[in-house]
C-alpha positions as CSV (number, residue, x, y, z in Angstrom):
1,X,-10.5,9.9,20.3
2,X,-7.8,8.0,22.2
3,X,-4.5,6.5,20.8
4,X,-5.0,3.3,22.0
5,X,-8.3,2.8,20.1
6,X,-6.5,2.4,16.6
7,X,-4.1,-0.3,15.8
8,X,-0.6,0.3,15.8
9,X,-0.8,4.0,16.8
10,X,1.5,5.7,19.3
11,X,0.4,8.7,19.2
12,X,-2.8,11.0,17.5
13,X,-2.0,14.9,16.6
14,X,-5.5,17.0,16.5
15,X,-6.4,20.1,15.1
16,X,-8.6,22.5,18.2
17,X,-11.8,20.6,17.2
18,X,-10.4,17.4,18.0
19,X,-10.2,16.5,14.6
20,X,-7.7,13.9,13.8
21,X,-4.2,15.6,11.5
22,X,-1.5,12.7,11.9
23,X,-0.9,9.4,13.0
24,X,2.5,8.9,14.9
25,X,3.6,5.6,14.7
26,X,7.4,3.4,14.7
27,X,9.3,3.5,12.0
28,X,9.0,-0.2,12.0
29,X,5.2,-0.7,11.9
30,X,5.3,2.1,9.1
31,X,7.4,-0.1,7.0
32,X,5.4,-3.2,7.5
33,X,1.9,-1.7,6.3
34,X,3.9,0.1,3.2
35,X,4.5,-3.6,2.3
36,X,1.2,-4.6,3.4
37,X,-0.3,-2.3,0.7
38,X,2.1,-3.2,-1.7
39,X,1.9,-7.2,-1.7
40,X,-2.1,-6.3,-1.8
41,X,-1.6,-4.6,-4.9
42,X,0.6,-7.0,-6.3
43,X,-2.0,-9.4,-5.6
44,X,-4.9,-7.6,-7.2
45,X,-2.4,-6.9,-10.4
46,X,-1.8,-10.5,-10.7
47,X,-5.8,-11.4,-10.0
48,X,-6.8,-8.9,-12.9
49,X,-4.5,-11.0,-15.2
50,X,-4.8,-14.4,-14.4
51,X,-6.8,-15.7,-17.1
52,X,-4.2,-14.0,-19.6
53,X,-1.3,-15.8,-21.6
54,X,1.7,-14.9,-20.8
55,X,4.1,-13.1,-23.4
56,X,7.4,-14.2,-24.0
57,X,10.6,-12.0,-22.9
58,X,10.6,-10.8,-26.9
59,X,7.0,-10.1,-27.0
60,X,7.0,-7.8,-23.5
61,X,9.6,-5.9,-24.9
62,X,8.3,-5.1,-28.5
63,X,5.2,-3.9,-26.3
64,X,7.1,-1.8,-23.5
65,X,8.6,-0.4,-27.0
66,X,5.1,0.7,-28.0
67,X,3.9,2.8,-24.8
């Protein structure tokens, strides 16, 4: 396996078997693919409820009270 194969990798750290440990990469690319995962889950949280009526600001909190 070779660095350059795989998208935004610098570097690849193997075990004696060639077996792929860790993925170096920049600081900056690391950061854009945390928010890459996170505006995907966003988007699947607000595609699971998007057929649901909203609560008012009263009725969110009585149920945050409940958990």
């Amino acid at each position: 396996m070779k660095a350059e194969e795989y998208p935004f990798v610098q570097e690849l750290i193997t075990d004696k078997q060639g077996q792929v440990l860790k993925v170096v990469l920049e600081f900056e690319v690391y950061q854009r693919l945390l928010d890459a995962i996170e505006d995907e889950g966003l988007y699947r949280a607000m595609q699971a409820v998007k057929g649901e009526t909203p609560l008012s600001r009263n009725e969110a909190l009585e149920e945050l009270e409940q958990l």
